[in-house]
C-alpha positions as CSV (number, residue, x, y, z in Angstrom):
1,X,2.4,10.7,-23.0
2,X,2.4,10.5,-19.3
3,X,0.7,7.2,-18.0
4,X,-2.8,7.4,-16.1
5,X,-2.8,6.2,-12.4
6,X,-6.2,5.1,-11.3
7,X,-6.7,5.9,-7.3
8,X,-9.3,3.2,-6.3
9,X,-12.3,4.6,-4.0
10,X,-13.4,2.2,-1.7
11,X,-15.3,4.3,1.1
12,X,-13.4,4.1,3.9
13,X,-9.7,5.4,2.2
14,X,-10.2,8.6,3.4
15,X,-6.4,9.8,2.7
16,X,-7.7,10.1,-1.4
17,X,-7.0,14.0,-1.8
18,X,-3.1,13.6,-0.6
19,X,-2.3,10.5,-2.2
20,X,-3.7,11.7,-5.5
21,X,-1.5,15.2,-4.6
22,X,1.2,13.4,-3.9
23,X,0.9,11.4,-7.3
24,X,1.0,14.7,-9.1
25,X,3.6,16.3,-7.3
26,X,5.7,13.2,-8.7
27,X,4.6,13.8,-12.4
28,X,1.7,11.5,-12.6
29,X,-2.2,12.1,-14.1
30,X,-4.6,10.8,-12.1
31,X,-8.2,9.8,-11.7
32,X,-10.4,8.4,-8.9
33,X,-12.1,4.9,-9.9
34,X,-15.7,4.3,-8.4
35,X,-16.4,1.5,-10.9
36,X,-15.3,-1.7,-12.4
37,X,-15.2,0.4,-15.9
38,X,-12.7,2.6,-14.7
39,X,-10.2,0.3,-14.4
40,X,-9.8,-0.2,-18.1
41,X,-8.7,3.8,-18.7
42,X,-6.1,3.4,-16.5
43,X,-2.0,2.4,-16.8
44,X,-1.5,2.1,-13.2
45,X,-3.6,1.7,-10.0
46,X,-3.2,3.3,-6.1
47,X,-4.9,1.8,-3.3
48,X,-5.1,4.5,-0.7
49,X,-5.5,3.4,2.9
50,X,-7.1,4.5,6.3
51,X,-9.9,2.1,7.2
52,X,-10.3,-1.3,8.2
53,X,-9.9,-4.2,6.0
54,X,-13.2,-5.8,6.6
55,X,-14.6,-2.6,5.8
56,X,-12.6,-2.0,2.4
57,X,-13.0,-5.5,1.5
58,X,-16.8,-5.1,1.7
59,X,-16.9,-2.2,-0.1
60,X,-14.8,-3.5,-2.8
61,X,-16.8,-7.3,-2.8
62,X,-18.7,-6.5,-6.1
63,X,-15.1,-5.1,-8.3
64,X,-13.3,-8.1,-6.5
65,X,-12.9,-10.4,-9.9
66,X,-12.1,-7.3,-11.9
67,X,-9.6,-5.7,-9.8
68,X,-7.5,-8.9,-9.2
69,X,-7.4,-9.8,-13.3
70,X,-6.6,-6.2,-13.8
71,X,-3.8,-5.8,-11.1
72,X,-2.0,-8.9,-12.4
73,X,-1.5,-7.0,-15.5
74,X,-0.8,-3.2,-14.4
75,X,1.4,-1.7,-11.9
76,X,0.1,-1.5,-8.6
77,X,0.5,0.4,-5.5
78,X,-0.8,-0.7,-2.2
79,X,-0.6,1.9,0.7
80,X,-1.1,1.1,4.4
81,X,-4.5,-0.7,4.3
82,X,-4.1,-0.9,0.8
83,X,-0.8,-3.0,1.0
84,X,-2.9,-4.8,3.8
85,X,-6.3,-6.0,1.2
86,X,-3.6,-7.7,-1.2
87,X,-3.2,-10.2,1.4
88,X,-4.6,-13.6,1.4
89,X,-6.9,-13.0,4.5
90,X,-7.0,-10.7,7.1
91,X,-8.1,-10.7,11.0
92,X,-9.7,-7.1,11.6
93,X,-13.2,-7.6,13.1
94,X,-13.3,-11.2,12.5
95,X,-11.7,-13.3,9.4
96,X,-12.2,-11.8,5.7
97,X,-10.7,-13.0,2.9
98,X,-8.5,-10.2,0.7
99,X,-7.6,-9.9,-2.7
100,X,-5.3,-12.7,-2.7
101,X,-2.6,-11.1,-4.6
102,X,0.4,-11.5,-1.6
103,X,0.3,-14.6,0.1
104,X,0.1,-13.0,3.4
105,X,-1.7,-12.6,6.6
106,X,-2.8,-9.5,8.4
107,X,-2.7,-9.4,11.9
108,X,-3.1,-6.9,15.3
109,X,0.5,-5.7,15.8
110,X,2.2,-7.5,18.8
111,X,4.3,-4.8,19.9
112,X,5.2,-3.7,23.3
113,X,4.5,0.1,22.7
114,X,1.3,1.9,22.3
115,X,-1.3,0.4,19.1
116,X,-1.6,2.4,16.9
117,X,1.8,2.7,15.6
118,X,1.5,6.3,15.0
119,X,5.0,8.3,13.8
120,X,7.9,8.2,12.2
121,X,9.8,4.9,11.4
122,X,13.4,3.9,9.3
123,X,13.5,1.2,6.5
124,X,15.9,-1.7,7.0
125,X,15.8,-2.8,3.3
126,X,16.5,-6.7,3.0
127,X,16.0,-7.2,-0.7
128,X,16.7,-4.5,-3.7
129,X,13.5,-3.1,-5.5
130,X,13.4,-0.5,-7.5
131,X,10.6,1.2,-5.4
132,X,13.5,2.0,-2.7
133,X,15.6,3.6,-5.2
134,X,17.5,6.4,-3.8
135,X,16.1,5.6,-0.4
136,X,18.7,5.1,2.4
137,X,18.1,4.0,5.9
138,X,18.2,7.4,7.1
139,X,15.5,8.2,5.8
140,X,12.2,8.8,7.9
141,X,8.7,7.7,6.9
142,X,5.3,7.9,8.3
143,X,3.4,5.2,9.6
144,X,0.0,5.4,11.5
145,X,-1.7,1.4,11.7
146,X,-2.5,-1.1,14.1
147,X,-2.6,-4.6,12.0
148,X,0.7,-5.6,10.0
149,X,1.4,-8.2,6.9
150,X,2.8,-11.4,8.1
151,X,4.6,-12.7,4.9
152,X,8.0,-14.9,3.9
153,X,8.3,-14.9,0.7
154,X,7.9,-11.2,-0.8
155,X,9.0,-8.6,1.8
156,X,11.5,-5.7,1.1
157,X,12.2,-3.8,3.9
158,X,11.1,-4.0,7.6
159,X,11.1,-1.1,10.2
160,X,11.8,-1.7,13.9
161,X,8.3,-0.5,16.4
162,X,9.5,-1.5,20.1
163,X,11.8,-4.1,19.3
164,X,9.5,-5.7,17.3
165,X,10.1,-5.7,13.5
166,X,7.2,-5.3,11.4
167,X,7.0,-5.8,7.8
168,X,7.2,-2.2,5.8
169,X,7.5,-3.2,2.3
170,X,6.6,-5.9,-0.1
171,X,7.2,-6.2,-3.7
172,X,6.0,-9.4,-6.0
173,X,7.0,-8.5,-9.7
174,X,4.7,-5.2,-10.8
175,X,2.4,-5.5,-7.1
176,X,4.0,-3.4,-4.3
177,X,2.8,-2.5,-1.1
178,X,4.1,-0.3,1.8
179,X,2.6,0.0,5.1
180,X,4.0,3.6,5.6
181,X,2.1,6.4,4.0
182,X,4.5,7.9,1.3
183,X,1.5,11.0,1.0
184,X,2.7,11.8,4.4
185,X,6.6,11.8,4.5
186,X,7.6,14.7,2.6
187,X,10.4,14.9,-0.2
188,X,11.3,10.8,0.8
189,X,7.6,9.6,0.0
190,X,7.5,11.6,-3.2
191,X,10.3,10.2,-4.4
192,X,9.1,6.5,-3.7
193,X,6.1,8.0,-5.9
194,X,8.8,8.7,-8.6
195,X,9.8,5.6,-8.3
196,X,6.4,3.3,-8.8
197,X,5.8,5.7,-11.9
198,X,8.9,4.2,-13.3
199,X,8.2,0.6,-12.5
């Protein structure tokens, strides 16, 4: 029976539609959450991302006690802004705390080229995860954000914006994140899909 990924709906993720086409392209049954209920139906949980974080976190500021307890104990997915709201705390329009599930900070990019970061980027993988399987450093994905994670202790790959290295991907145990949007880089970002259905 093929596992249920919840796609969480907080407002301002306005990428929903590809990421949840995306999901199916890779084999996966999907379902939008709206409520704290709709957590419990699901096997695995999506948070889509185009927004700000004090904007997402707000939206999600009622679910916040659910949705932590229920991503410690089911495979999650964080994508762009969604890696960003597992962080500890973030800086867009002011301090706001985030989920807390990476210890992380999120932070204006301090690059020397145009913010936002908008195009196509490489992954220099520093540590194995199975959410990079199959990926090489070839490959291209697509990144459009102007805050990145700042974090030591879980990071997976990095990609290079300007001679400044950002990080792309972080991984602690079953709670990944990547700041590239996998729903917008082709065969390469369905295949990292593939690969957090088999987590």
């Amino acid at each position: 029976m093929t596992e249920i990924v919840g796609i969480m709906d907080y407002g301002t993720a306005g990428n929903i539609y590809n990421v949840e086409k995306g999901l199916v392209a890779a084999g996966a049954r999907v379902e939008i959450l709206h409520r704290a209920e709709d957590l419990e139906g699901v096997d695995r949980i999506v948070f889509p991302g185009v927004g700000s974080f004090r904007g997402a976190m707000d939206s999600l500021s009622s679910l916040r006690e659910t949705l932590v307890a229920e991503v410690r104990r089911k495979p999650t997915l964080g994508i762009c802004l969604g890696m960003q709201i597992l962080a500890t705390v973030g800086f867009e329009f002011g301090e706001t705390l985030g989920l807390g599930l990476i210890d992380a900070e999120v932070k204006k990019i301090e690059a020397k080229g145009k913010v936002p970061h908008l195009g196509w980027g490489r992954l220099e993988v520093v540590r194995d995860s199975p959410l990079l399987s199959g990926i090489t450093e070839k490959d291209l994905f697509y990144f459009m954000h102007s805050y990145e994670m700042v974090n030591y202790t879980d990071v997976v790959a990095l990609t290079d914006y300007c001679n400044h290295k950002f990080v792309s991907v972080v991984q602690q145990g079953h709670i990944c994140g990547v700041q590239f949007h996998p729903e917008k880089s082709r065969e390469k970002g369905i295949q990292v899909f593939e690969n957090f259905l088999s987590l």
